[in-house]
C-alpha positions in Angstrom: -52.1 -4.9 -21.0 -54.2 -8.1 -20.1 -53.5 -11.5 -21.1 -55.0 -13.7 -23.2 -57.0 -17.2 -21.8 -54.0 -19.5 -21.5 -56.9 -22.4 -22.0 -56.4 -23.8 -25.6 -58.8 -23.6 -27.8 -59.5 -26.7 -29.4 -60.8 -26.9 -33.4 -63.8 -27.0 -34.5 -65.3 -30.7 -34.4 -67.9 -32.5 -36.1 -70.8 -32.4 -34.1 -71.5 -35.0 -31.9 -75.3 -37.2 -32.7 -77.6 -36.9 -29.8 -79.2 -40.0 -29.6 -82.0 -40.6 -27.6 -82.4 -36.6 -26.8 -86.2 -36.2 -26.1 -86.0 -32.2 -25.1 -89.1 -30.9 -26.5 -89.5 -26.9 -27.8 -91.4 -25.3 -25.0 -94.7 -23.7 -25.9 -95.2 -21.1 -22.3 -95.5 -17.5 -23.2 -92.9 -15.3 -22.1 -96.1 -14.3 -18.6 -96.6 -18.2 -18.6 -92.5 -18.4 -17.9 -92.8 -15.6 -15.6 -88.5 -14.6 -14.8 -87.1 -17.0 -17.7 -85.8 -19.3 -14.8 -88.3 -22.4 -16.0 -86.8 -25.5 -17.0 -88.3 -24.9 -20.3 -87.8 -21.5 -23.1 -90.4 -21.1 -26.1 -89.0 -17.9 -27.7 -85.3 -17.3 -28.0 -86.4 -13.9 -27.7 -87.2 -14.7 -24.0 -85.3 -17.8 -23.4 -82.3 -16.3 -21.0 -83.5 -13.8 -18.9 -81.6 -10.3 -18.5 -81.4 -9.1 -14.7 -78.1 -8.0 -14.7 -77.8 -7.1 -10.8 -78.3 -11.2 -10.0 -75.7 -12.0 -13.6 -73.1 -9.8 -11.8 -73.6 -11.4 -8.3 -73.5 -14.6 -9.9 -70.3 -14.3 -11.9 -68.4 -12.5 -8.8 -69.1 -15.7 -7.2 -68.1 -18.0 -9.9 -64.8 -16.2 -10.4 -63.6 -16.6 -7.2 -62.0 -14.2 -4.6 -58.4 -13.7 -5.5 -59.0 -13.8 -9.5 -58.6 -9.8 -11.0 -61.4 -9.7 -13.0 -63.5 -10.6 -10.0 -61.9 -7.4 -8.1 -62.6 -5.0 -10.8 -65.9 -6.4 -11.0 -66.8 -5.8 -7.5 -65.8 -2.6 -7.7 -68.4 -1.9 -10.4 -70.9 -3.0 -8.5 -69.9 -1.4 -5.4 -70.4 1.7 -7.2 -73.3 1.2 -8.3 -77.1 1.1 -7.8 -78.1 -2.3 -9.7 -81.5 -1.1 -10.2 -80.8 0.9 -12.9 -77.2 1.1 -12.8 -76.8 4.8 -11.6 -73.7 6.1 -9.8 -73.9 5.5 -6.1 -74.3 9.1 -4.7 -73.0 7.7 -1.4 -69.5 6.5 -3.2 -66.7 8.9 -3.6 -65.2 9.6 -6.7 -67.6 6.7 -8.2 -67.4 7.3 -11.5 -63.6 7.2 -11.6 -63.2 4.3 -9.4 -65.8 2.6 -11.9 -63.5 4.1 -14.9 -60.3 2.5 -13.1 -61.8 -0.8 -13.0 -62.6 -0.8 -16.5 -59.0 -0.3 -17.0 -58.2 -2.7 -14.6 -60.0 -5.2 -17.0 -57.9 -4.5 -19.7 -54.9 -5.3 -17.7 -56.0 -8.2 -15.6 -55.0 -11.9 -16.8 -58.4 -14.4 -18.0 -57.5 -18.4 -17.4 -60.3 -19.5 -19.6 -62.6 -18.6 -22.3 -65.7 -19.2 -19.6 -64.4 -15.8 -17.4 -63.2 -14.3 -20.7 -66.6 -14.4 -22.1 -68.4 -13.5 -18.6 -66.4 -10.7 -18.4 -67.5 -9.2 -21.6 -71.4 -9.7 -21.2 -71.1 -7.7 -17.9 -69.2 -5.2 -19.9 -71.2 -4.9 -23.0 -74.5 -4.7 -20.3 -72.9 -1.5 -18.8 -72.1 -0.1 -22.5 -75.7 0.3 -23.3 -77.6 0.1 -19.7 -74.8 2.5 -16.9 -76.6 6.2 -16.6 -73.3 7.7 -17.0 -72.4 8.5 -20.5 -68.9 8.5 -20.1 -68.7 5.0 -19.0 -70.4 4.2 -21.2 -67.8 5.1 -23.6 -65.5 3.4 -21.6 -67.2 0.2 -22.0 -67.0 0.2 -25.4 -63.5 1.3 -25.5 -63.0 -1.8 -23.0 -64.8 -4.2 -25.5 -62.9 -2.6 -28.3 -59.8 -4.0 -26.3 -61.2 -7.5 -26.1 -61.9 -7.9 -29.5 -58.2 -7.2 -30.6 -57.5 -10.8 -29.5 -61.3 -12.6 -29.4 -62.0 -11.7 -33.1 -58.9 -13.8 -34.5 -59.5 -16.9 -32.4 -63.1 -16.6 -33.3 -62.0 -15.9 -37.2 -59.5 -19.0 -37.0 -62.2 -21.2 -35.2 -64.8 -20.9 -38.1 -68.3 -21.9 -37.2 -70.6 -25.3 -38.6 -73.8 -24.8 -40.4 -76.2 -22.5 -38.8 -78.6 -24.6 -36.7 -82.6 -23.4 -37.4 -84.0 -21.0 -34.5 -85.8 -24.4 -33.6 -83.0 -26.5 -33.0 -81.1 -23.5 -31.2 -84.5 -23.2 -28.9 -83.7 -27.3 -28.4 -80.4 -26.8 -27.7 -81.5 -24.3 -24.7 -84.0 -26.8 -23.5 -81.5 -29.5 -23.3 -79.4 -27.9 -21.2 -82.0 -26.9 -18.8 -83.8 -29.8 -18.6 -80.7 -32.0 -18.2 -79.5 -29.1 -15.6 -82.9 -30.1 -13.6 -82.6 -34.0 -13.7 -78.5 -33.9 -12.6 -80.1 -32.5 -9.3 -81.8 -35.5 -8.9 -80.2 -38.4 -10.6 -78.0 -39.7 -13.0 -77.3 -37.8 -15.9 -73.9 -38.7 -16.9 -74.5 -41.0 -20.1 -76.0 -37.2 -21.5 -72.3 -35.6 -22.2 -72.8 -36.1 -26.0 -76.1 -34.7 -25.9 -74.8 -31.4 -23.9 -72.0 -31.2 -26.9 -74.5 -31.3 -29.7 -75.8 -28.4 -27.5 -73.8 -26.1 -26.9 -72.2 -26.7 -30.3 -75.5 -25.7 -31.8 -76.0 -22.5 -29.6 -72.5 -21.5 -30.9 -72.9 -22.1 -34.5 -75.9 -19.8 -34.4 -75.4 -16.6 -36.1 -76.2 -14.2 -32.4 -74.8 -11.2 -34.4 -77.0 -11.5 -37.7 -78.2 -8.2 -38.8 -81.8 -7.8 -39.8 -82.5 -4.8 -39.2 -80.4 -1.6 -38.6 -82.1 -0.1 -35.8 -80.3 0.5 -32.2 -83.6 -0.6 -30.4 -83.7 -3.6 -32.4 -80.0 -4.0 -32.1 -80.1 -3.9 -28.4 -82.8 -6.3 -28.2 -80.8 -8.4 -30.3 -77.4 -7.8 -28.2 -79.0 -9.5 -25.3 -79.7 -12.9 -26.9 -75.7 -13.9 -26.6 -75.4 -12.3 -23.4 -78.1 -14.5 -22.2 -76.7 -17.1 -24.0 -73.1 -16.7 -22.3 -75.1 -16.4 -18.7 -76.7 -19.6 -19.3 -73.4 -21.8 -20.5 -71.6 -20.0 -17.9 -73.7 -20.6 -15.1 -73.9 -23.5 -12.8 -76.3 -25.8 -14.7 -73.6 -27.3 -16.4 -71.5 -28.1 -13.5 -72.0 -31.3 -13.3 -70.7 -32.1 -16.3 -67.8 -29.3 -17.0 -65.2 -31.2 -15.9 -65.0 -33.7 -18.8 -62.1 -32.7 -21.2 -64.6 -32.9 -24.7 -67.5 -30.9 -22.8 -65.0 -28.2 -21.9 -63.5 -27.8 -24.9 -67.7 -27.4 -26.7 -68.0 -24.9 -24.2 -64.8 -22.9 -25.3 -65.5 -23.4 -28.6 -69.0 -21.8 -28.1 -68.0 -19.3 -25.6 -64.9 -17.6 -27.9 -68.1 -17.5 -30.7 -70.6 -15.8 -28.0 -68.2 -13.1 -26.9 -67.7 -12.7 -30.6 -70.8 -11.7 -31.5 -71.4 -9.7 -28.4 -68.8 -7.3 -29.8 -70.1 -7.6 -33.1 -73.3 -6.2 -31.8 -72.7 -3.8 -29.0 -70.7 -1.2 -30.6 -73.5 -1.2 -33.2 -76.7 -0.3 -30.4 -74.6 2.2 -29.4 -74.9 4.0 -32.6 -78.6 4.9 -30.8 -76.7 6.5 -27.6 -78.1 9.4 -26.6 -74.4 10.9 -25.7 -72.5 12.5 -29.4 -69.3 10.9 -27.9 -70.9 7.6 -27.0 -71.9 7.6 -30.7 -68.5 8.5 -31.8 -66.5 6.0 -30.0 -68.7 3.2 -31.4 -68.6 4.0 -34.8 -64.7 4.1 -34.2 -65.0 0.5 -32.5 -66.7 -1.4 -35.3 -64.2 -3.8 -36.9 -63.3 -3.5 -40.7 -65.1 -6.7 -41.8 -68.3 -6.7 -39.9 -70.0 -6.0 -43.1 -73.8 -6.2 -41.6 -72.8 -3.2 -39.9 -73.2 -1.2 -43.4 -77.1 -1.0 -42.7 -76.9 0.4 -39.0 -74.3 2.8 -40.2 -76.0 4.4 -42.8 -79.1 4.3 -40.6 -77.6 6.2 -38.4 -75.9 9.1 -40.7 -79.9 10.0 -41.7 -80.5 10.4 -38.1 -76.8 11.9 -37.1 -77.4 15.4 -36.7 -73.9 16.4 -34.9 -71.1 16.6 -37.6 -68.1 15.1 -36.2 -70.1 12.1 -35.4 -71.1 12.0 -39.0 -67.7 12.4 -39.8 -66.7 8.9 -37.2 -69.7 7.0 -39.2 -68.2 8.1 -42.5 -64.7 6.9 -41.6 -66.7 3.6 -40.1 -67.8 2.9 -43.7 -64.6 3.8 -45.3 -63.4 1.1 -43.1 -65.2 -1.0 -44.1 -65.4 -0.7 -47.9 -61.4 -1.0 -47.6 -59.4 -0.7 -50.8 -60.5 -1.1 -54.4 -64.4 -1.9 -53.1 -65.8 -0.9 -56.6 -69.5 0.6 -56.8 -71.3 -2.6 -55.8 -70.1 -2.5 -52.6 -72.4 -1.4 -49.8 -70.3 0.5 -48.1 -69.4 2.6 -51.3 -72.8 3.3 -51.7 -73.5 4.8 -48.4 -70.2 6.9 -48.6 -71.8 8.1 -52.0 -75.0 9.1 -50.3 -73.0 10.9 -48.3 -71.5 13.2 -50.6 -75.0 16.2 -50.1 -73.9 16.5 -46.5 -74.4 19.7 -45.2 -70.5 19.9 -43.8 -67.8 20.2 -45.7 -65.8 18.1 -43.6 -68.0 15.6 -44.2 -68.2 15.6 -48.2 -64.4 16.0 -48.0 -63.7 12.9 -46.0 -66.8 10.8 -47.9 -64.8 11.8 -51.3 -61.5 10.7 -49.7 -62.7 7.2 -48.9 -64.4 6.7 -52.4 -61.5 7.9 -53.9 -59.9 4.7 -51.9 -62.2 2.4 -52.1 -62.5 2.8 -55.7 -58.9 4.0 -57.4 -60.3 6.8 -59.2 -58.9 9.6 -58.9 -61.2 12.7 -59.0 -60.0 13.9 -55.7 -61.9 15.9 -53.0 -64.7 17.2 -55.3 -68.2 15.9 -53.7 -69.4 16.9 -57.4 -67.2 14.7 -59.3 -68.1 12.1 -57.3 -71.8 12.6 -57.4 -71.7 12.8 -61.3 -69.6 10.0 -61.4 -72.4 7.4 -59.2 -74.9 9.0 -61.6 -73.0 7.1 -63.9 -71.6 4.6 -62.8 -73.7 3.3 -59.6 -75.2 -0.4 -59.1 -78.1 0.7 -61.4 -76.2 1.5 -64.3 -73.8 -1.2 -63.8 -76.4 -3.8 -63.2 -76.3 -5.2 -59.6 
């Protein structure tokens, strides 16, 4: 098993003012910023761009040689065409040796919360881009791993008020435009202005559901990966090195990777693999409770039964012990109850029966009578 960062995280802090910051919201159309690289984002939609061949190349080299992730890493991308991340044809046994380095991730040591949180973009960008299906599912089974020890710290860490999608757009600007004057001159009196920054960009809720589709869901999964590609990059090098600008950047960084997990496991839902579908359903913690919308979305859609039957167990997960009828997740479980497999109804009855200490057993009817009767409508939610 790997380690955890040995960097301490520090607590939350007040954010810092930014006096005298004169970063402006850009106003260029995603053509006008042609590859995302200007100095200056105008949709967050657009603000970090994606090319994940150049994002591995660049965290191999911020890594370093002799770090473990780095090796694992290469091997991913030795194995692969970075185009559109197919299996090398010319690579023996590539899709194993890809598999092995996944592994490897979960067993090498991460230093800081920066490699941590690298580490897991790359991943999460293989779980829903790599042609093979079954690394796919390994990716998510390797995120699943991460999150056993990133979702605490980020629990225990908390998060500010949620900055507007303005001020998060500032934030971004900030960053890049200090980025381009330290090339240039003096930036050094900025530190508390970078703070404020990256403490906004990780108080903003990445992983916010709006809508349960896995389209949507990817598009949304890539706004924290860009986010974690732009704090982890080297525009911030010239100012990483002080103690209180570290520690921002850890603080944001443990929140980023958060919500990439959050998300990833739910775009998968969409996978066009059964046992891609299953294995995220199975990955989705017990308290992400926007991912009650994508999970129900996705039992109208699922058409295999045992895939039905992860979502259903997903939910039941979810709505936990002694829920009550108001809860969302009971009420998807109790939409489940008319599904066409037995195993299905069974297991949809079970959780209810859990979720809301009434005991009527395995009987889909009972159940079905009983939300007739008792359901948010007639209990006035």
């Amino acid at each position: 098993m790997g380690c955890r960062p040995s960097r301490r995280l520090i607590p939350a802090a007040v954010l810092l003012a930014a006096a005298g910051c004169s970063a402006v919201v850009g106003s260029r159309s995603p053509e006008e910023n042609g590859s995302g690289s200007s100095s200056k984002v105008g949709d967050l939609e657009f603000a970090i761009s994606e090319k994940s061949a150049d994002f591995l190349q660049e965290v191999l080299i911020f890594l370093g040689a002799d770090r473990p992730p780095r090796r694992a890493l290469r091997v991913i991308r030795d194995t692969h065409d970075l185009k559109d991340w197919s299996l090398r044809l010319d690579v023996p046994g590539a899709a194993e040796k890809t598999r092995e380095a996944l592994r490897d991730l979960t067993r090498s040591d991460y230093e800081s919360w920066e490699e941590t949180a690298l580490v897991i973009s790359i991943v999460s960008t293989l779980s829903t881009r790599d042609r093979a299906s079954l690394i796919r599912s390994d990716c998510i089974s390797t995120l699943h791993w991460f999150d056993g020890w990133v979702h605490p710290d980020a629990v225990a860490l908390g998060r500010g008020p949620e900055p507007a999608e303005k001020e998060t757009l500032q934030a971004m600007n900030v960053i890049l435009d200090l980025a381009e004057k330290a090339k240039t001159g003096d930036v050094a009196g900025n530190r508390g202005v970078v703070i404020q920054a990256v403490e906004i960009l990780g108080n903003h809720r990445w992983a916010r559901v709006d809508r349960p589709e896995p389209g949507i869901l990817r598009a949304r999964l890539s706004r924290p990966r860009g986010v974690i590609r732009l704090l982890g990059s080297n525009r911030l090098d010239w100012c990483k090195g002080d103690p209180e600008v570290r520690a921002a950047l850890d603080r944001a960084l443990v929140r980023l990777a958060d919500d990439v997990h959050t998300l990833a496991p739910l775009a998968a839902l969409g996978d066009r693999a059964p046992f891609v579908r299953a294995a995220a359903a199975a990955a989705i913690r017990p308290d992400a409770a926007d991912a009650v919308g994508p999970l129900a979305h996705a039992l109208r859609r699922e058409v295999t039964a045992s895939v039905r039957l992860s979502l259903v167990n997903a939910l039941g997960r979810l709505a936990g012990e002694g829920a009550g009828p108001r809860h969302p997740a009971v009420a998807a479980l109790a939409g489940v109850l008319a599904d066409p497999d037995a195993s299905v109804r069974r297991a949809a009855a079970r959780l209810l029966e859990r979720a809301t200490g009434l005991g009527l057993g395995s009987d889909p009817a009972a159940w079905r009578r009983w939300w007739r009767n008792e359901g948010p409508e007639k209990s006035g939610s």
